[in-house]
N, C-alpha and C positions, 0 to 999 in steps of 0.2 A: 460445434465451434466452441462452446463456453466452456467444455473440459479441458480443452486443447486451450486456452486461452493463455498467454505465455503471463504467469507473474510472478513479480518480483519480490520478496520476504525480505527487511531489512530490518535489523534489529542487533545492538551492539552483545546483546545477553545469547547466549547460544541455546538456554533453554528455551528462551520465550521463540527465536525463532523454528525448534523443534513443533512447539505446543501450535504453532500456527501454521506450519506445515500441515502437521496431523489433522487439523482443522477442516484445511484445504483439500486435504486427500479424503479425506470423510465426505469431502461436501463433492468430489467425484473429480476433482482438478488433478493434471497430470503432469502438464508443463511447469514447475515452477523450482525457480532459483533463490539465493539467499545472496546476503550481504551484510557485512559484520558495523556499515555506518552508512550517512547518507555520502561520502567521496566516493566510496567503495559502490556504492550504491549507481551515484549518479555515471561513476565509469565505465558499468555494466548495462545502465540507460542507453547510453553513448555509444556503445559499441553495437549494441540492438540495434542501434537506427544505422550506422554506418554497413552492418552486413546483412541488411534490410529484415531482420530478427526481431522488430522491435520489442519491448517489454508493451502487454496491452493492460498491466493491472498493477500499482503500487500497493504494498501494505506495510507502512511503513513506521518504524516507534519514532517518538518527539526528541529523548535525551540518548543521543551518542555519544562520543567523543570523533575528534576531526571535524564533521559537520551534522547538525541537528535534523530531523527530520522535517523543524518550516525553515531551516536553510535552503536544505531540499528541494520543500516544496514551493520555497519563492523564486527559485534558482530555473526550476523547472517550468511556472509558470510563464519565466519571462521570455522563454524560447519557444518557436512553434517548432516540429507538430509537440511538441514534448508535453506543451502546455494542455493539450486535450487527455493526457493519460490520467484517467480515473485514479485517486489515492484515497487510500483508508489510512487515517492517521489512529493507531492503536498506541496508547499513551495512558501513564499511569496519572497525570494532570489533567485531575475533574475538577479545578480553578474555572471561575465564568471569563476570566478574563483570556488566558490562554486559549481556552477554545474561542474565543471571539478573534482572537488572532490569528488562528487556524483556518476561521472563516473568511476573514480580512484576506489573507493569502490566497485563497482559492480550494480550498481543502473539499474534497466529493463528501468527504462523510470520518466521523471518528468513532473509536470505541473503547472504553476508560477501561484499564486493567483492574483488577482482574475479572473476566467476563468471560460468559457459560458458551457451549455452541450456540445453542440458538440465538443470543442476543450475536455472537459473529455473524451467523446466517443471513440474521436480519438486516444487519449493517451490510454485508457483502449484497445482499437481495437488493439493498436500499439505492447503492451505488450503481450496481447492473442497472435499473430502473433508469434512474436519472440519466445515464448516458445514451440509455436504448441499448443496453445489449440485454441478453434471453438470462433469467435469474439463475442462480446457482443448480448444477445440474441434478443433487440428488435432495 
């Protein structure tokens, strides 16, 4: 199940969402989509639930443009089922304050750019954990 697990890469920079794919695909994921903001983002959420496809994994950056990644994620929390979908907020804001906001919001887990596989692994590992599903497959 956990390879096949449908996620979502959202990220306004085209590299960072390549570097996070590749990530993904290292780490054995097969299913996974992009999105160039959190509208774009949230539209491709939306359409997951409507063609019962859902998205089962956000990874998603803080600064877009249209809407931010705790727009996103507060936007998402206040909706069910939406609001149980696991999010890695990957963000170049290692501020105590920001990420306390993050937390505030409802955020699964974050990871301050720029950061190695492993520390990804471990944030993804971290996330899988905490919601009960099987840690990253390879």
């Amino acid at each position: 199940m956990s390879g096949d697990m449908r996620i979502l890469v959202i990220d306004d920079m085209a590299v960072m969402r390549k570097i996070v794919v590749k990530q993904l695909e290292n780490l054995g994921y097969k299913n996974i989509e992009t999105a160039e903001n959190g509208k774009d983002g949230l539209a491709k959420i939306l359409d997951g639930v409507k063609n019962n496809n859902p998205v089962q994994f956000i990874i998603s950056d803080w600064n877009m443009p249209e809407m931010s990644g705790l727009e996103l994620l507060k936007t998402l929390k206040s909706k069910k089922p939406l609001a149980d979908i696991p999010f890695l907020m990957v963000t170049a804001e290692g501020e105590k304050d920001q990420i306390m906001a993050a937390i505030a919001a409802g955020v699964t887990n974050y990871v301050v750019k720029p950061f190695s596989p492993n520390t990804f692994k471990e944030k993804m590992d971290l996330v899988l954990k905490k919601v009960g599903l099987p840690a990253t497959p390879a």
